[in-house]
N, CA, C and O of each residue as an XYZ file, in Angstrom:
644
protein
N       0.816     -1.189      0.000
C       0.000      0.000      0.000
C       0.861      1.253      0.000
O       0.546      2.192     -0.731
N       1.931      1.314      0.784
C       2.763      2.570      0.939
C       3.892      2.618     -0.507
O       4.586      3.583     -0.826
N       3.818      1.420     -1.143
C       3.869      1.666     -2.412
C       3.819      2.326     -3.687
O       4.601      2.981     -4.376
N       2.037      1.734     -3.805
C       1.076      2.014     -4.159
C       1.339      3.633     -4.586
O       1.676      4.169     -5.642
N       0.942      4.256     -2.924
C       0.999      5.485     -2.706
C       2.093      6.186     -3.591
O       1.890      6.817     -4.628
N       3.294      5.947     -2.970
C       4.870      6.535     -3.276
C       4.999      6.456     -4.703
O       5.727      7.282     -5.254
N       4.148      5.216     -5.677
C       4.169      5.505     -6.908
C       3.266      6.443     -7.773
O       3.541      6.971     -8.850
N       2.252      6.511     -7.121
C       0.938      6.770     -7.565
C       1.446      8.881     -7.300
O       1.060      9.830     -7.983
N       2.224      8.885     -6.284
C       2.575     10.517     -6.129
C       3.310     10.704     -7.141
O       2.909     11.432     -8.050
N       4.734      9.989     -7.205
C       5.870     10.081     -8.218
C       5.371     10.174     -9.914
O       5.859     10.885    -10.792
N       4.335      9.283    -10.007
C       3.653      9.177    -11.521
C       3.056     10.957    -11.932
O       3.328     11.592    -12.950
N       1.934     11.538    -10.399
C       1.280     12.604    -10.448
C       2.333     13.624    -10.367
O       1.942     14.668    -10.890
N       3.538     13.703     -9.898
C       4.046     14.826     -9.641
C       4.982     14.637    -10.899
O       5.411     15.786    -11.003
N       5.689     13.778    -12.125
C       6.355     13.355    -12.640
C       5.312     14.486    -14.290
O       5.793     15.229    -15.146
N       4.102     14.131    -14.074
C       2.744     14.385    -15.247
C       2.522     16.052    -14.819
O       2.462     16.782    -15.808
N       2.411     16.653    -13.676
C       2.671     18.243    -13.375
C       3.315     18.841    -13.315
O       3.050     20.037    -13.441
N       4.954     18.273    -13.017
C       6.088     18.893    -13.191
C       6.509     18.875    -14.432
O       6.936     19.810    -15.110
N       6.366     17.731    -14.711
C       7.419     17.428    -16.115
C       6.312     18.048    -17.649
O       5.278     18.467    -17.130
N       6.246     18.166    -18.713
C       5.611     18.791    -19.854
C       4.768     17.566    -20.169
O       5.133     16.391    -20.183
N       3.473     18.115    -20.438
C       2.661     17.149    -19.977
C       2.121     16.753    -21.998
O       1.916     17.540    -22.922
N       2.058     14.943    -21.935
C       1.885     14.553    -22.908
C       0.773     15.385    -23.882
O      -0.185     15.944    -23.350
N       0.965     15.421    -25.270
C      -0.058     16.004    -26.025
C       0.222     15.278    -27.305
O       1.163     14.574    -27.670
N      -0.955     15.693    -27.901
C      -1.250     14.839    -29.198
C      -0.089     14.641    -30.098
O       0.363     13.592    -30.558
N       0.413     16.226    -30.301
C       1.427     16.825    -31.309
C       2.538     16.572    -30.657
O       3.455     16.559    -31.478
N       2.899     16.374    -29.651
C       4.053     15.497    -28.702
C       4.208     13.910    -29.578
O       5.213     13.486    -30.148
N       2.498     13.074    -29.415
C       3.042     11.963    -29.622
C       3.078     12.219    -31.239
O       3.984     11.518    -31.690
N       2.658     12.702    -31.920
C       2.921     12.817    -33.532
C       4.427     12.588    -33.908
O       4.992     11.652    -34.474
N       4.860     13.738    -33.410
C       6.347     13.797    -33.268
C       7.206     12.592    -33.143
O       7.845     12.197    -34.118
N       7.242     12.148    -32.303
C       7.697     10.900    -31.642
C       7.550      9.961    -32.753
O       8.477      9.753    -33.535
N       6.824      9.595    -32.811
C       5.823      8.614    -34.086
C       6.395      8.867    -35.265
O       6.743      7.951    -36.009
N       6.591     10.423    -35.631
C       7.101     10.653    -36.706
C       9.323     10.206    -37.125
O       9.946      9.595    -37.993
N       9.644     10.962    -35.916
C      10.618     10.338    -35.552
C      11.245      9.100    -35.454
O      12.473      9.100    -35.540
N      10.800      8.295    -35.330
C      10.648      6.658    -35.292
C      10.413      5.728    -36.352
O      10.863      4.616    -36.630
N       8.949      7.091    -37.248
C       9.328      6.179    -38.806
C      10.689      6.295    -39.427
O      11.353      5.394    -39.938
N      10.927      7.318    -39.319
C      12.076      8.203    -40.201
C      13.001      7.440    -39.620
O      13.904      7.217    -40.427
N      13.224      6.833    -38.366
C      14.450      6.144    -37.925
C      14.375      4.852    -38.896
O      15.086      4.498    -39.837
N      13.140      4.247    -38.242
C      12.758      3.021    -39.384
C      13.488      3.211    -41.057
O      14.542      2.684    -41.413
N      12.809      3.891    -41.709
C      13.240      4.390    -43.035
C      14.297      4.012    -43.433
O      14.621      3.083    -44.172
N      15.253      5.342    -42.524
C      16.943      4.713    -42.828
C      17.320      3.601    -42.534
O      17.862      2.895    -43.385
N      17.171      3.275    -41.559
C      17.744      1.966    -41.142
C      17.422      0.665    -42.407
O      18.260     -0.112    -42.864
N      15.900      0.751    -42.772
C      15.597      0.114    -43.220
C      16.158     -0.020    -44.904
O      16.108     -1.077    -45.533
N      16.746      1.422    -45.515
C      17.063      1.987    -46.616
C      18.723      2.160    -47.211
O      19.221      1.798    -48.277
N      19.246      2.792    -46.156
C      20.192      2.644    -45.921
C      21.158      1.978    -44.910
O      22.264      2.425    -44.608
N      20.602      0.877    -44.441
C      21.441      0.108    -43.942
C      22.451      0.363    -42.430
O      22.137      1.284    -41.676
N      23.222     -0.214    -42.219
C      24.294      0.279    -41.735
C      24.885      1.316    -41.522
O      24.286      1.922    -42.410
N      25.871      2.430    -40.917
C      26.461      3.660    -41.085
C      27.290      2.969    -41.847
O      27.521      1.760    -41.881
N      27.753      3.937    -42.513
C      29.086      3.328    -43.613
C      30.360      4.055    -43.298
O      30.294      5.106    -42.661
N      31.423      3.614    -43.664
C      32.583      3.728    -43.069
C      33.164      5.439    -43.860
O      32.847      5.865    -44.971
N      33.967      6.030    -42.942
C      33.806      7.396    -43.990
C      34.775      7.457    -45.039
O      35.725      6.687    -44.901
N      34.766      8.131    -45.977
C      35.707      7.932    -47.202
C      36.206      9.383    -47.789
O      35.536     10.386    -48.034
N      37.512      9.165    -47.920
C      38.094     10.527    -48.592
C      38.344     11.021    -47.430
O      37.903     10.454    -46.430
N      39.371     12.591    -47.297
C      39.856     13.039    -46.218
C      39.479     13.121    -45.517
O      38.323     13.545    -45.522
N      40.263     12.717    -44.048
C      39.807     12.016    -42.697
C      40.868     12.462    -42.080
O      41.875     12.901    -42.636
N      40.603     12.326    -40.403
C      41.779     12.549    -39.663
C      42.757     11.571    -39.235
O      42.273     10.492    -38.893
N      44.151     11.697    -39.166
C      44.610     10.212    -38.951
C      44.003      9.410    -37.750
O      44.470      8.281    -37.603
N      43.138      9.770    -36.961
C      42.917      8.916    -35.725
C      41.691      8.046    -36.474
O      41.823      6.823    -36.439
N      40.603      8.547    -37.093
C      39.898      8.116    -38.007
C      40.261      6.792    -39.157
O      39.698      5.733    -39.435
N      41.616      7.552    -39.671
C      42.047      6.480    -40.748
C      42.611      4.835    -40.149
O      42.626      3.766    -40.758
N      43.089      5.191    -38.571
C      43.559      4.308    -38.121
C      42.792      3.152    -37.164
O      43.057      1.999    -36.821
N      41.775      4.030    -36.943
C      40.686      3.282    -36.334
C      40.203      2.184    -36.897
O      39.834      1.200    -36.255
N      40.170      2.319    -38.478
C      39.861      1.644    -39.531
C      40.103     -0.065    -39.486
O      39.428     -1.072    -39.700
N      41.471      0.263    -39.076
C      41.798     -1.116    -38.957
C      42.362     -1.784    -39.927
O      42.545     -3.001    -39.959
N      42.634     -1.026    -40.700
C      42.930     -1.952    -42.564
C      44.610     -1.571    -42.433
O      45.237     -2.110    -43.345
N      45.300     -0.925    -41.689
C      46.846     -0.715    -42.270
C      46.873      0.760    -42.801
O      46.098      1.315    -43.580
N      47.998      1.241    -42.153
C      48.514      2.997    -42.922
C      49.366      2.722    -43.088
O      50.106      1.989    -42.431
N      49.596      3.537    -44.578
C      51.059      3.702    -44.522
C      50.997      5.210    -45.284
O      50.022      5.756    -45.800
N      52.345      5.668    -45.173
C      52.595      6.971    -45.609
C      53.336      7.547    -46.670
O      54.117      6.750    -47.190
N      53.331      8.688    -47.149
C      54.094      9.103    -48.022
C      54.820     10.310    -48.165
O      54.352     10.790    -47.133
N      55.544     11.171    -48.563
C      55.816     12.447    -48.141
C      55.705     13.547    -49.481
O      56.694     13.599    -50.212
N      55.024     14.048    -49.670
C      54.814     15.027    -51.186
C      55.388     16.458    -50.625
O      54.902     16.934    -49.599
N      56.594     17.227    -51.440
C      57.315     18.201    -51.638
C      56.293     19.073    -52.639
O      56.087     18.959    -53.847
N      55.580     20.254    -51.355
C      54.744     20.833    -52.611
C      53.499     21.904    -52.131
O      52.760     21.710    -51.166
N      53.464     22.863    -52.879
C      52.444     23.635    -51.881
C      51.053     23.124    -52.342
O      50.009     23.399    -51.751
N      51.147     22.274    -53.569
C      49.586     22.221    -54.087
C      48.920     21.085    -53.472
O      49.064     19.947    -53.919
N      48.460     21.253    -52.831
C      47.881     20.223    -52.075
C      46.615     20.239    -51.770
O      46.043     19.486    -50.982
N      45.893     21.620    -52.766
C      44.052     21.053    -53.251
C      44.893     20.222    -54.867
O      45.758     19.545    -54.311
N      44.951     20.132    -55.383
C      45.670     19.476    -57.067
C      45.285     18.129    -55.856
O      44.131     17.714    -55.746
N      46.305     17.633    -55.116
C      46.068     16.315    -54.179
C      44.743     15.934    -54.009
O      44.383     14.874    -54.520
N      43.837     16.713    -53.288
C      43.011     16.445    -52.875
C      41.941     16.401    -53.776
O      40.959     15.699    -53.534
N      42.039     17.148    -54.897
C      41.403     16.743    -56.122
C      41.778     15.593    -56.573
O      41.151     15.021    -57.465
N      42.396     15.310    -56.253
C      43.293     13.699    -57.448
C      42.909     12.827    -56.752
O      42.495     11.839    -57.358
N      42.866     12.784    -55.207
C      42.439     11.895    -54.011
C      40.866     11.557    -54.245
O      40.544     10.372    -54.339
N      39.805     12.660    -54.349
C      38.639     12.331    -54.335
C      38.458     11.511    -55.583
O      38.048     10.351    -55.533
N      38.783     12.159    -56.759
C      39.063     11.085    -58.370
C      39.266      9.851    -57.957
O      38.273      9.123    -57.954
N      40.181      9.446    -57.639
C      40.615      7.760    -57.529
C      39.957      7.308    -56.325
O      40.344      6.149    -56.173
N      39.309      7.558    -55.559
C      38.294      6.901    -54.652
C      39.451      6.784    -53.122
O      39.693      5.671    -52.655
N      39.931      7.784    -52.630
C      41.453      7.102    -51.899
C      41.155      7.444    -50.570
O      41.164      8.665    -50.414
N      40.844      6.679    -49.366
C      40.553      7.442    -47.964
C      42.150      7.629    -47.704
O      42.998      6.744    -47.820
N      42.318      8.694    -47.406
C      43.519      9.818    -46.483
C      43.465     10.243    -45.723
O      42.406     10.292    -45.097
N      44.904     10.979    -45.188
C      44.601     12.029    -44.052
C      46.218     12.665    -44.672
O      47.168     11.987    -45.064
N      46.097     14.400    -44.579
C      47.243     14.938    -44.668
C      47.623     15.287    -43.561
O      46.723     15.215    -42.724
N      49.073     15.820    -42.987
C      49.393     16.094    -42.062
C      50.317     17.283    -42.671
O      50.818     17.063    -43.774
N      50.521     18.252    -42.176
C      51.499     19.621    -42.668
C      52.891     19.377    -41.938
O      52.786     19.580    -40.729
N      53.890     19.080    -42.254
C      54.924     19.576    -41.325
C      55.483     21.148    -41.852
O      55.981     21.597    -42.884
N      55.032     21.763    -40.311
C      55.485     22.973    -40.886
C      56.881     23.262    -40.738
O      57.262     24.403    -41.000
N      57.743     22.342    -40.335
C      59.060     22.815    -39.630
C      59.820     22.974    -41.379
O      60.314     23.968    -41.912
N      59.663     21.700    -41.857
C      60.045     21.088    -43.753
C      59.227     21.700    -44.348
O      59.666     21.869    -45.485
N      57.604     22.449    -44.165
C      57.084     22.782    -45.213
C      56.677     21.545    -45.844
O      55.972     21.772    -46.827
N      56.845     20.502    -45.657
C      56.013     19.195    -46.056
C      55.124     18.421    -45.995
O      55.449     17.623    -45.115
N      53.984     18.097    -46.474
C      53.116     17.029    -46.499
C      53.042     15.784    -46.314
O      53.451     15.110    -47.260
N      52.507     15.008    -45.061
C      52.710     13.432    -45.158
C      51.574     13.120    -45.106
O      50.836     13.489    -44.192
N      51.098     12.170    -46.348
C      49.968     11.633    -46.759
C      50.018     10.358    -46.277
O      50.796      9.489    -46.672
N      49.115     10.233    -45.344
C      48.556      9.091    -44.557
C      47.324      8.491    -45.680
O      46.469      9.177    -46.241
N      47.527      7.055    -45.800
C      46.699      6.241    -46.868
C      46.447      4.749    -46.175
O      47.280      4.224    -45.436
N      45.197      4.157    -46.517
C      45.410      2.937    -46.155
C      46.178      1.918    -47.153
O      46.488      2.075    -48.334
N      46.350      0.996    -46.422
C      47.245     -0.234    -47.219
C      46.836     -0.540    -48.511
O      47.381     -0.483    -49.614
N      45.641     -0.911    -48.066
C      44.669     -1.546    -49.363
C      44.794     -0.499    -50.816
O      44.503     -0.974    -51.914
N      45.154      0.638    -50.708
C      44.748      1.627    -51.802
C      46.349      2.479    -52.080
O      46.656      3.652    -52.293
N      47.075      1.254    -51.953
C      48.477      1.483    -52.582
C      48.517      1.371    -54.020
O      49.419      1.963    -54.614
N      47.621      0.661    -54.698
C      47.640      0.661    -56.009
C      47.308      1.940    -56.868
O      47.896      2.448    -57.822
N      45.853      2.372    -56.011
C      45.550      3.771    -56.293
C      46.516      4.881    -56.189
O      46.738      5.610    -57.155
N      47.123      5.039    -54.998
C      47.566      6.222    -54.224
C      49.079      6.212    -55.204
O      49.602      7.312    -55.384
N      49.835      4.819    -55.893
C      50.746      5.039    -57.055
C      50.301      5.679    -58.483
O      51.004      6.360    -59.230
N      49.135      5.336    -58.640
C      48.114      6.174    -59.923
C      48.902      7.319    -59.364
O      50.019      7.765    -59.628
N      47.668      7.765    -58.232
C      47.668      9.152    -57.936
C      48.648     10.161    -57.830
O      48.587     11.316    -58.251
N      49.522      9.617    -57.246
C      51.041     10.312    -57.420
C      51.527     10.806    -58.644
O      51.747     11.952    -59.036
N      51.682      9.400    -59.305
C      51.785      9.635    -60.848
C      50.638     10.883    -61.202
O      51.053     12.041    -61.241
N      49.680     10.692    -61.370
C      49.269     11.777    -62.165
C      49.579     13.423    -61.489
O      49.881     14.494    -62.015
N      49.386     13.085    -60.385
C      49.985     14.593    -59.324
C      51.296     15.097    -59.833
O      51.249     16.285    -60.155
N      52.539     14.470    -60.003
C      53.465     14.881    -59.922
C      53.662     15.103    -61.447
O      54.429     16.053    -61.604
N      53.229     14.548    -62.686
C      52.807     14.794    -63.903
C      52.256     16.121    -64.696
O      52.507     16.698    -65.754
N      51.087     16.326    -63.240
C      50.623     17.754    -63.531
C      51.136     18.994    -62.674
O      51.011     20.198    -62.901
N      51.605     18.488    -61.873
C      52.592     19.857    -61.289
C      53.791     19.882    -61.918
O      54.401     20.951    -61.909
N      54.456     18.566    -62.679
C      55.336     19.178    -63.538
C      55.501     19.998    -64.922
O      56.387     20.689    -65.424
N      54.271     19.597    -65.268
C      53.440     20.513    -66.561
C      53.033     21.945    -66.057
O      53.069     22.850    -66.891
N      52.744     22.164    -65.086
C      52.565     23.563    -64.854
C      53.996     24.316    -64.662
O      54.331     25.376    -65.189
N      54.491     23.784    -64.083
C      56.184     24.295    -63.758
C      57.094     24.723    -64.781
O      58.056     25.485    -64.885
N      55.891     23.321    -66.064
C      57.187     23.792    -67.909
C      56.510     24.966    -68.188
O      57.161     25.978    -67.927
N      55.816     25.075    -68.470
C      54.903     26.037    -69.668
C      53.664     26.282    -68.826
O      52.809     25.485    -68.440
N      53.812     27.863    -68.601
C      53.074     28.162    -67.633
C      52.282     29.664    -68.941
O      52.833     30.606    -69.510
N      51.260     29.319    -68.930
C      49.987     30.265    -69.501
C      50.280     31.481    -69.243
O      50.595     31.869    -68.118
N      50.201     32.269    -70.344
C      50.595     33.879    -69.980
C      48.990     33.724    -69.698
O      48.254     32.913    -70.259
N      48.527     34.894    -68.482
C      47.042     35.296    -67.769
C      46.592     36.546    -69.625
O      47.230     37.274    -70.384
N      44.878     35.963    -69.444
C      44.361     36.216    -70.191
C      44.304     38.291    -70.418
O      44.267     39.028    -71.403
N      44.330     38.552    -68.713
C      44.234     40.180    -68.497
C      45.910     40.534    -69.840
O      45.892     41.056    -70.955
N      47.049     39.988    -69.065
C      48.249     39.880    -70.088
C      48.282     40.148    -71.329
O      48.725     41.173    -71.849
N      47.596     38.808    -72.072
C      47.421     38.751    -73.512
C      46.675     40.655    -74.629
O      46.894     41.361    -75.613
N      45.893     40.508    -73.580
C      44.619     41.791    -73.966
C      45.504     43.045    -73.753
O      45.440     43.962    -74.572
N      46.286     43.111    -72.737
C      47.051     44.257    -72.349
C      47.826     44.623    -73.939
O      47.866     45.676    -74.575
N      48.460     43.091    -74.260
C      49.585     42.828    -75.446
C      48.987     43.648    -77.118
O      49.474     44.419    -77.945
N      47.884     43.027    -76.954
C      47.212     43.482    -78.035
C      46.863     44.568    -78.068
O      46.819     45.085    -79.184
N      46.378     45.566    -76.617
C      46.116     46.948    -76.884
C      46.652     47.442    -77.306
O      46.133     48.093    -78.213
N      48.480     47.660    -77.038
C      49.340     47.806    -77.270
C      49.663     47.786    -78.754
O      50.411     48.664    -79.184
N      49.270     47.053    -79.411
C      49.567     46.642    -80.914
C      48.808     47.464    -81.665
O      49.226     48.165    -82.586
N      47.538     47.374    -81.227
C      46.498     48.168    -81.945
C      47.008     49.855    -81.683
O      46.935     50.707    -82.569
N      47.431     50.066    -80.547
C      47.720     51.326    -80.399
C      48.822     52.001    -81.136
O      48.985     53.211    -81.292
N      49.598     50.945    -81.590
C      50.645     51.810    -82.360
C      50.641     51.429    -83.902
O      51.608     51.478    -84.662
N      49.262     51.014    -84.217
C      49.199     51.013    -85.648
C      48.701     52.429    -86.148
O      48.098     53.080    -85.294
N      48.873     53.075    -87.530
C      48.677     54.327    -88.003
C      47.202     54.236    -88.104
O      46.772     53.115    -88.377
N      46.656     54.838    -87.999
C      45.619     55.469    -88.248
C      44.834     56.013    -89.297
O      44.852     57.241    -89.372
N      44.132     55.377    -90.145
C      43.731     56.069    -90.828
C      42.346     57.216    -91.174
O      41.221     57.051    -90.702
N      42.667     58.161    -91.925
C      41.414     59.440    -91.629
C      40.606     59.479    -92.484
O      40.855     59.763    -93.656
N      39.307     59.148    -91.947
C      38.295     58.860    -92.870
C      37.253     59.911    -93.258
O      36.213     59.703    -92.634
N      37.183     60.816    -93.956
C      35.981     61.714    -94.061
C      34.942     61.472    -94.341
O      34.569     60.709    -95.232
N      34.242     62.163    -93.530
C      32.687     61.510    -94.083
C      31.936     62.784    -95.095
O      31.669     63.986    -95.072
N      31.869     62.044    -95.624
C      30.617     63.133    -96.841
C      29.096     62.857    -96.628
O      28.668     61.749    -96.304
N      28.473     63.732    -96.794
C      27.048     63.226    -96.718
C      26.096     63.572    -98.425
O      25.868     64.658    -98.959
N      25.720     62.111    -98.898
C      25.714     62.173   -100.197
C      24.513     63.027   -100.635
O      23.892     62.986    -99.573
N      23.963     63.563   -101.222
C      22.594     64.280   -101.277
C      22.222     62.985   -102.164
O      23.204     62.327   -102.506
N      20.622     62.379   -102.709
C      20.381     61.643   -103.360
C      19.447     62.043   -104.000
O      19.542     63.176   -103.528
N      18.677     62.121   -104.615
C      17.447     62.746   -105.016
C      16.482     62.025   -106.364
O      15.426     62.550   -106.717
């Protein structure tokens, strides 16, 4: 009985203190719960994350790191080349060298040799033959046009009749 009581207060004072159930309360809830359903049911599993990551992330993984060291300031060109070939990473800056160490898993050594290759391919192509800027070119040509002669054209105005 003193139970009873002690529950029967705790339930009443739990329903006046606390925000008291309503329709649009349980909607919510309900609604919430499908939507959990949904995914779960849709998408499955969480999936493992992919593309740049932090090394504690990459290592958590469990698959093997290994590393590499790229001499280089371009290191969106990388990270463009990284998302292309499908490659989970992590960069690290050393700022003391000014160097990059690209943390990769094991498995995506095949890739991450692509990737290099094409990285170091296209930063060496920019380094040969580097694009005069388009503002440049236009400057070049004003220039040209400006010191051609001129010629003086009179205008007549014909009467016709």
């Amino acid at each position: 009985m003193v139970n009873e009581e002690s529950s029967a207060k705790s339930l009443h004072f739990m329903v006046e203190k606390g925000a008291k159930p309503t329709v649009r309360m349980f909607m919510n809830i309900l609604k919430a719960y499908m939507r959990h359903r949904h995914d779960k049911k849709y998408f499955g599993k969480e999936k493992e994350p992919t593309g740049k990551m932090p090394v504690k992330k990459l290592i958590k993984q469990g698959k093997g790191a290994q590393k590499i060291e790229l001499d280089g300031e371009d290191i969106h060109l990388f990270n463009h080349l990284a998302r292309k070939y499908g490659v989970d990473y992590a960069v690290v800056k050393d700022k003391e060298a000014g160097t990059y160490k690209i943390f990769f898993k094991a498995q995506d050594a095949d890739a991450i040799s692509d990737l290099v290759a094409d990285y170091t391919k296209r930063t060496l192509g920019k380094e040969k033959g580097e694009k005069a800027s388009v503002l440049g070119k236009l400057q070049k040509f004003k220039e040209i046009v400006a010191s051609l002669p001129r010629k003086v054209a009179e205008k007549r105005k014909e009467q016709t009749r």
